[in-house]
N, C-alpha and C positions, 0 to 999 in steps of 0.2 A: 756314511758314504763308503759304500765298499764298492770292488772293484776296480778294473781298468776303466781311464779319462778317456774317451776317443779326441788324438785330436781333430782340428780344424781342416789344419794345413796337411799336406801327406808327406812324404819323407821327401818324396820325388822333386814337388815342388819347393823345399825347402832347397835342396840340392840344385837345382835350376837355378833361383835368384843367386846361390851362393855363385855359381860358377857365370850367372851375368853382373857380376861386380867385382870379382875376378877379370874379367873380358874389361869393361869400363874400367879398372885400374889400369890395366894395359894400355888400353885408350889414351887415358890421362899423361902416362910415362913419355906416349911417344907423341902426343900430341906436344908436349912439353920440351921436346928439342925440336920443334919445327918454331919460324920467328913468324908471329901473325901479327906480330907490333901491339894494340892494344885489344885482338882479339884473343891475343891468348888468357887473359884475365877470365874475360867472358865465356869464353869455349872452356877452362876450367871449371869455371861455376856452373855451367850448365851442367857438365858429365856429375858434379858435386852433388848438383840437387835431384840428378834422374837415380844417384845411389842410393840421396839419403830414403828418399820416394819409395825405393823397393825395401828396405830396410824398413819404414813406417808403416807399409802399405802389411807387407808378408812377417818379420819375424817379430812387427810390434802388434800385429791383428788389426790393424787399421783399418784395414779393409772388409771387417765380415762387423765395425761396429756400427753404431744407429747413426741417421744423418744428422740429429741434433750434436752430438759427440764431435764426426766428421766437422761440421760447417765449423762449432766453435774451434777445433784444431786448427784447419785451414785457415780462420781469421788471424791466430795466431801469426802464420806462418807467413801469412800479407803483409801486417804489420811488422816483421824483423825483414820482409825485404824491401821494403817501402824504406826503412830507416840505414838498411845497409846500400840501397840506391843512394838516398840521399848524403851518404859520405862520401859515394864515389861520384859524384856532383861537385859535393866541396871538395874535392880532391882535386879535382880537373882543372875547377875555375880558380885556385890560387895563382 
Protein backbone atom coordinates (compact mmCIF):
# COMPACT_ATOMS: atom_id res chain seq x y z
CA UNK A 1 0.00 0.00 0.00
CA UNK A 2 1.89 2.88 -1.17
CA UNK A 3 0.76 6.31 -1.48
CA UNK A 4 -1.79 8.96 -0.38
CA UNK A 5 -5.52 7.59 1.32
CA UNK A 6 -7.94 9.83 -0.38
CA UNK A 7 -10.27 10.71 2.03
CA UNK A 8 -14.23 10.22 2.21
CA UNK A 9 -15.04 13.31 3.88
CA UNK A 10 -13.34 16.63 2.47
CA UNK A 11 -11.80 19.12 4.86
CA UNK A 12 -14.62 21.62 4.07
CA UNK A 13 -17.14 19.27 5.33
CA UNK A 14 -15.39 18.25 8.30
CA UNK A 15 -15.09 22.00 9.13
CA UNK A 16 -18.94 22.60 8.56
CA UNK A 17 -20.14 19.97 11.11
CA UNK A 18 -17.43 21.22 13.39
CA UNK A 19 -18.67 24.81 13.40
CA UNK A 20 -22.50 23.23 13.42
CA UNK A 21 -21.92 21.82 16.88
CA UNK A 22 -20.07 24.73 17.83
CA UNK A 23 -23.65 26.70 16.82
CA UNK A 24 -25.72 23.73 18.73
CA UNK A 25 -23.52 24.28 21.82
CA UNK A 26 -24.43 27.65 21.76
CA UNK A 27 -27.99 26.56 21.38
CA UNK A 28 -27.73 24.52 24.34
CA UNK A 29 -26.02 27.37 26.67
CA UNK A 30 -28.64 29.67 25.98
CA UNK A 31 -31.51 27.53 25.70
CA UNK A 32 -30.33 26.56 29.41
CA UNK A 33 -31.12 29.95 31.00
CA UNK A 34 -34.44 30.34 29.60
CA UNK A 35 -37.25 28.25 32.33
CA UNK A 36 -39.31 25.72 30.04
CA UNK A 37 -40.18 23.83 33.21
CA UNK A 38 -40.01 20.26 32.08
CA UNK A 39 -39.14 21.03 28.59
CA UNK A 40 -35.86 22.00 29.14
CA UNK A 41 -34.77 18.30 29.78
CA UNK A 42 -36.30 17.48 26.56
CA UNK A 43 -35.07 20.43 24.34
CA UNK A 44 -31.50 19.46 25.92
CA UNK A 45 -31.76 16.01 24.77
CA UNK A 46 -32.95 16.73 21.51
CA UNK A 47 -30.00 19.37 20.57
CA UNK A 48 -27.69 16.18 22.49
CA UNK A 49 -28.86 13.64 20.01
CA UNK A 50 -28.92 16.11 16.61
CA UNK A 51 -24.88 16.54 17.95
CA UNK A 52 -24.26 13.08 18.75
CA UNK A 53 -25.93 12.32 14.98
CA UNK A 54 -23.51 14.57 13.12
CA UNK A 55 -20.55 13.31 15.18
CA UNK A 56 -21.70 9.47 14.04
CA UNK A 57 -23.01 10.36 10.94
CA UNK A 58 -19.47 12.63 9.50
CA UNK A 59 -16.39 12.20 11.80
CA UNK A 60 -17.43 8.32 12.67
CA UNK A 61 -18.25 7.60 8.64
CA UNK A 62 -21.59 6.37 9.54
CA UNK A 63 -22.94 7.59 6.80
CA UNK A 64 -20.89 6.32 3.70
CA UNK A 65 -21.38 2.46 5.62
CA UNK A 66 -23.62 -0.43 4.29
CA UNK A 67 -27.29 -0.57 5.57
CA UNK A 68 -26.78 -3.82 7.24
CA UNK A 69 -24.03 -2.07 9.58
CA UNK A 70 -26.50 1.15 9.76
CA UNK A 71 -29.88 -0.65 10.79
CA UNK A 72 -27.93 -2.83 13.43
CA UNK A 73 -26.28 0.62 14.86
CA UNK A 74 -29.70 2.32 14.94
CA UNK A 75 -31.24 -0.88 16.68
CA UNK A 76 -28.71 -0.14 19.16
CA UNK A 77 -29.52 3.27 19.59
CA UNK A 78 -33.63 2.46 19.84
CA UNK A 79 -32.92 0.24 22.52
CA UNK A 80 -30.71 2.70 24.99
CA UNK A 81 -33.63 5.31 24.23
CA UNK A 82 -36.49 2.96 24.82
CA UNK A 83 -34.60 2.18 28.35
CA UNK A 84 -33.63 5.85 29.00
CA UNK A 85 -37.53 6.84 28.12
CA UNK A 86 -38.43 4.32 30.50
CA UNK A 87 -36.55 5.99 33.50
CA UNK A 88 -37.81 9.14 32.80
CA UNK A 89 -41.30 7.41 33.20
CA UNK A 90 -40.16 6.00 36.50
CA UNK A 91 -39.01 9.19 37.48
CA UNK A 92 -42.14 11.18 36.95
CA UNK A 93 -44.54 8.63 38.36
CA UNK A 94 -42.83 8.21 42.00
Amino acid sequence: MTGKHKHIVSERTFIGVWLALLALTGVTVAVSHIDLGPWNVWLALSIASLKSALVIAFFMHMKYENRLFKGFFFCALLTLAIFIGFTFFDVHFR
